[in-house]
N, C-alpha and C positions, 0 to 999 in steps of 0.2 A: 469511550462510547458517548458523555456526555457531552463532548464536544461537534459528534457529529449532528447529534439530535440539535443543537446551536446551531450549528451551521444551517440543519434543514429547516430550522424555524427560521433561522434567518431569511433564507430563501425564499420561504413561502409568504415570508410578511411582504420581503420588495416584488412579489409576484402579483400578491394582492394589491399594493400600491400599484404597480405601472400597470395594471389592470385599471384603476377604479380611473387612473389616467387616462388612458386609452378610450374609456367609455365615455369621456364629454363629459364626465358628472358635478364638475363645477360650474360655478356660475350662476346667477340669479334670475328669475321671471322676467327683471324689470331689465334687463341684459341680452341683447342675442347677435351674432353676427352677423355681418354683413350683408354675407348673402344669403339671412332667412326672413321670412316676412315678422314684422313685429307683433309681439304678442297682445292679446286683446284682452281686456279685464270687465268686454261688458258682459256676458256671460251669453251673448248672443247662441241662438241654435247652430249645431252643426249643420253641414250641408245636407241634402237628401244624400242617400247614400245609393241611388243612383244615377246624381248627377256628373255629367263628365265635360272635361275638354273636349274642344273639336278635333278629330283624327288628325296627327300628324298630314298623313300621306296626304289627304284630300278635303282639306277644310274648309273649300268652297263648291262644295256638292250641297246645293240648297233646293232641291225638287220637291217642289210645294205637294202637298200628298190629299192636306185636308185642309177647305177652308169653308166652314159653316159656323155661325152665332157666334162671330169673334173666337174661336180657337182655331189655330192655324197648324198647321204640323209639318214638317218640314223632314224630308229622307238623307240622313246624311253618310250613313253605312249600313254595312253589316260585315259581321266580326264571326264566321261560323268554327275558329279555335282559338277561344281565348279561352283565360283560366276558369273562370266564372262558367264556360259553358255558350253557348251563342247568343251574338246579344244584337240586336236593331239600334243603331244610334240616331237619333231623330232632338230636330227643335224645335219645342212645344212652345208656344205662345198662347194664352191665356187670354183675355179681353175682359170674360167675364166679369160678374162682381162675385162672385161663387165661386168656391171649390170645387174643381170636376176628379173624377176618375174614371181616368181611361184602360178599357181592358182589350187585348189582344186575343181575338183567337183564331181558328181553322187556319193554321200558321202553315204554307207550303214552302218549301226550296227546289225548285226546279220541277214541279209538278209533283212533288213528293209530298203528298198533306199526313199530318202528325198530328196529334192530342195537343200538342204544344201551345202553351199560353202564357203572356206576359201581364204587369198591371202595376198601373203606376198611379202615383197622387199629384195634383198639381194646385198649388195654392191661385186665389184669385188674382188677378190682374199682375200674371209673373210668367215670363218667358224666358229658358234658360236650353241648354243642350243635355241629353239621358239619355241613358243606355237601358232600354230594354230587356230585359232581361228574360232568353225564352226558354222556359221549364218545362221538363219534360220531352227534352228533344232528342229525336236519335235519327242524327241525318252522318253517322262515319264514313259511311262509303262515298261520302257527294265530295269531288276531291276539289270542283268548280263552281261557284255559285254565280248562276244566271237568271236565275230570275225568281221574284218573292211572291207569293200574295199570300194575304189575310184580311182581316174585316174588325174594326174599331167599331167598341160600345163605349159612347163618351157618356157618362152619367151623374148626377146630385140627387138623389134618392129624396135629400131634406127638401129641397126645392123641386122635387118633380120633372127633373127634367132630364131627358133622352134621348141619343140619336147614334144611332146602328149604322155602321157608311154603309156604300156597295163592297163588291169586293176591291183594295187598292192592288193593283199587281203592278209592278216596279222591275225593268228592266236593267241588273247590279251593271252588267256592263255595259252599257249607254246609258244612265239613269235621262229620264227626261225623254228618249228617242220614242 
């Protein structure tokens, strides 16, 4: 009997070893392969955690949507099943000297208007690609998306200043037509 309990300890030690293998767990900070980006020690901030790369499919969809007092906005998708829920990806560009907040709302898909609203932060004098993120959405049945509109409150509350668009509506399948 005690030989078997050996045996299963023994097992269970080299299970745990080609496990801890398995999992990449060696190796040092100042160390990383090839092909990962090298690691940073300046303690710099994460990204916004709505910023994104530009869509695979269609990376060069740049249909200018908003351009008042140097913020520019730019349509580059929409995503109505991804994991997150549906999401508007757009590129903000910034001019300001101020940090804006932009909020999304009376959000429609296909003439379908919803509660739905998004809102995002954008540092001054900083243009990058975001994903929108629209809460509160219940568009299941829409199996085709053709066409968007909503209306942008760009605002700085500290500095006083605001500007409500018209409504933008965006046609997904010809953007720009």
């Amino acid at each position: 009997m005690k030989s078997f309990k050996r045996i299963g300890l023994l097992g269970l030690l080299l299970l745990f070893f080609l496990l801890a293998a398995c999992a990449g767990g060696g190796g040092s900070p100042e160390t990383s392969p090839p092909d990962s980006p090298a690691p940073t020690k300046t303690g710099a901030p994460l990204p916004h955690p709505t910023e994104t790369d530009p869509p695979v499919d269609n990376p060069e969809v740049r249909l200018l949507i908003h351009d008042v007092d140097g913020v520019r906005i730019y349509y580059r998708d929409f995503v109505i099943d991804s994991v997150f829920g549906p999401q508007l990806l757009v590129r903000i560009e910034n001019d300001m000297a101020i940090e804006i907040n932009i909020y999304l709302f009376d959000f429609s898909v296909n003439g379908l208007e919803d509660k739905a609203s998004a809102y995002i932060n954008i540092p001054p004098e900083h243009a990058s690609d975001y994903a929108l993120f629209i809460l509160n959405a219940h568009y299941d049945d829409i199996q085709q998306v053709e066409e968007l509109e909503f209306f942008l409150d760009i605002m700085n509350t500290d500095e006083d200043y605001r500007h409500v668009t018209d409504p933008i509506r965006i046609d997904v399948i010809n953007p720009g037509a």
